[in-house]
C-alpha positions in Angstrom: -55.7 -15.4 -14.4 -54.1 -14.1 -17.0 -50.4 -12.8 -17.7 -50.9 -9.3 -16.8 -52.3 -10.0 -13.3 -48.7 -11.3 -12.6 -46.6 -8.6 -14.1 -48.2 -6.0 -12.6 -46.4 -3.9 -9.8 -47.3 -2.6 -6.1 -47.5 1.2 -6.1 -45.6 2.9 -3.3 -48.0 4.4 -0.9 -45.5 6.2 1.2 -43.4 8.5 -0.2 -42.1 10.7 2.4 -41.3 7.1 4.6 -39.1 6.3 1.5 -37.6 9.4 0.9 -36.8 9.7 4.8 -34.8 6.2 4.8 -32.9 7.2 1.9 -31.9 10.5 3.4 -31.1 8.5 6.5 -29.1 5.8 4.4 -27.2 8.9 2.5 -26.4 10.8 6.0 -25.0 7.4 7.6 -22.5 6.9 4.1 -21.4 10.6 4.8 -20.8 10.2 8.1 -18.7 7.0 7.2 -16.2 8.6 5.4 -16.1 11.7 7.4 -14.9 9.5 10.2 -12.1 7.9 7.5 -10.8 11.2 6.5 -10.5 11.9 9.6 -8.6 9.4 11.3 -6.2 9.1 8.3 -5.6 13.1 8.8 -5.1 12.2 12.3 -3.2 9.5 11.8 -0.5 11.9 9.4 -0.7 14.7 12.5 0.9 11.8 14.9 3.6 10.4 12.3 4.4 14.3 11.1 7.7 14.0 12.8 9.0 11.5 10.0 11.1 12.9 7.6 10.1 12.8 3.7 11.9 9.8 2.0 14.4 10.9 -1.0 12.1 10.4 -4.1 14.8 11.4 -7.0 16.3 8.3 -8.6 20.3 8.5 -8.2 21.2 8.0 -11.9 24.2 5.8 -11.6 23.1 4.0 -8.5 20.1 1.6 -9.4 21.0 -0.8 -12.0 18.9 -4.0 -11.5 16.8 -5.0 -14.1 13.2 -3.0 -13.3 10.1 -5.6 -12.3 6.6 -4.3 -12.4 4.0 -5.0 -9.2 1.9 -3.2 -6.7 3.7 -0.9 -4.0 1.2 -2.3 -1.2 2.0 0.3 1.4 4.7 0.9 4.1 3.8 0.0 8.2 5.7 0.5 10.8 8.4 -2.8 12.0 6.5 -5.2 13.9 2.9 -4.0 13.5 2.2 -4.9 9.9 -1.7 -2.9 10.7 0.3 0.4 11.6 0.2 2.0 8.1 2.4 5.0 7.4 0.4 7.7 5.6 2.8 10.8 5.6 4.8 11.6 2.4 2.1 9.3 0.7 3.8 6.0 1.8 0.2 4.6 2.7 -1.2 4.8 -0.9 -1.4 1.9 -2.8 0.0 2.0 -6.1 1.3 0.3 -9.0 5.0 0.5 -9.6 8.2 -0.7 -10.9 11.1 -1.6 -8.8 14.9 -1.4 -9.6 17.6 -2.2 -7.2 21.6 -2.0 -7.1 24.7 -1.5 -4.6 23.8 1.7 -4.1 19.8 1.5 -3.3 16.2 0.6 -3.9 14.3 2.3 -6.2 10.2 2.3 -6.6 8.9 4.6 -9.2 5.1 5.0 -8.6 2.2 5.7 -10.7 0.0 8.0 -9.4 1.9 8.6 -6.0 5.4 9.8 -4.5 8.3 7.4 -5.9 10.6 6.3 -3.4 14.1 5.8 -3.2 15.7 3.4 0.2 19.5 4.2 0.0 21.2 0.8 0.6 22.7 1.9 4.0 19.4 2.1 5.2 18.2 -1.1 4.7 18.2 -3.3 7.4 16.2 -6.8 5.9 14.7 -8.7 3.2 12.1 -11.3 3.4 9.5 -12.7 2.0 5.8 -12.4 3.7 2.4 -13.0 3.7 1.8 -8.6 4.5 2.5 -5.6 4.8 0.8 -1.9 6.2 -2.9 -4.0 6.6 -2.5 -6.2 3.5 -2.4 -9.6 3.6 -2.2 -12.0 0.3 -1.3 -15.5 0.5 1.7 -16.5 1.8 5.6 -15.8 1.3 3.7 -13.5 -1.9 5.3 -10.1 -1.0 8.6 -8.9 -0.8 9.1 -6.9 2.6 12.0 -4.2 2.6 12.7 -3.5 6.3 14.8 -0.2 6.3 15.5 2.7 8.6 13.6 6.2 7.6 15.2 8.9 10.3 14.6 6.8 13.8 12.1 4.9 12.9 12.0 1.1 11.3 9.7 1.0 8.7 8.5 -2.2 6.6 7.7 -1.3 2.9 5.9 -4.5 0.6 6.5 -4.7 -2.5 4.5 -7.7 -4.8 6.1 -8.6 -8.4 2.6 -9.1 -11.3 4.6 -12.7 -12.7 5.5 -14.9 -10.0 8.8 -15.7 -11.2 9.9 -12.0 -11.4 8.4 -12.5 -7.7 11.6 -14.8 -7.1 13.8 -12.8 -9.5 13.2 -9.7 -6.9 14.0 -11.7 -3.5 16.5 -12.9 -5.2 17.7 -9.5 -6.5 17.6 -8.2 -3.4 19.0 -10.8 -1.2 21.8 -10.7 -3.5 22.1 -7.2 -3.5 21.5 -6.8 0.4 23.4 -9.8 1.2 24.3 -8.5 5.0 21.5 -8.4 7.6 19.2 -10.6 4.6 16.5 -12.6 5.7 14.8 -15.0 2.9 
């Protein structure tokens, strides 16, 4: 035998077989993501009745040093899968986050920022998740404050660990009342 007997290929005999699977294949990925556009449209029509968060940075009210991370989502106290999707609170994003007396400020790239007046927060801990994300644990900084009457949790993960420590830190310092670390 020689080396063109073994690089030669197998012709496909049945062409409308293979174009019919990957018509099937196509259909079932469409149908996929119809059904998650859906349920996060869904999802938004149940949590419509939460008011949009203030998303204007007070000038004279945040004055902690800014630390950049990944805004990993806001869920709803308690049930760290029950993401909040109105007022794009549910997208992921990168961002920077300040803090002061007066609040706690996350300017997002690519999404709403977000602004948590310090009267409305309620907690700060440290977690392993937040909104369906888990990372390993004690890793995320979890903001539990009050958005109209309902308790929302909102994560919050520094890129250097030790800016990780400077914002629980921060915040503990900063939220002293209520403060879980």
């Amino acid at each position: 035998m020689s080396l063109e007997d073994y690089t030669q290929q197998a012709q496909v005999t049945d062409w409308p077989a293979r174009v019919a699977l990957v018509l099937i294949v196509l259909v079932l990925i469409g149908l996929a993501l119809w059904g998650m556009r859906r349920g996060w449209l869904n999802r938004a029509r149940r949590q419509n009745d939460i008011p949009a968060p203030a998303d204007e940075r007070p000038s004279s009210v945040v004055v902690g040093a800014p630390v950049e991370g990944l805004y990993a989502g806001t869920g709803v106290n308690g049930d760290w899968m029950d993401r909040i999707v109105v007022h794009d609170l549910g997208v992921r994003s990168r961002a920077t986050i300040a803090w002061g007396p007066g609040g706690i400020w996350l300017d997002r790239q690519g999404a709403r920022s977000l602004f948590i007046p310090a009267a409305d927060v309620l907690s700060v801990r440290a977690d392993r998740g937040v909104a369906g994300t888990v990372r390993s644990k004690d890793s995320m900084a979890v903001i539990t404050w009050r958005l109209g009457g309902r308790i929302l949790d909102t994560g919050f993960r520094a890129d250097v660990s030790s800016d990780h420590v400077t914002v629980l830190d921060g915040l503990v310092a900063t939220f002293a009342t209520g403060v879980q670390r």
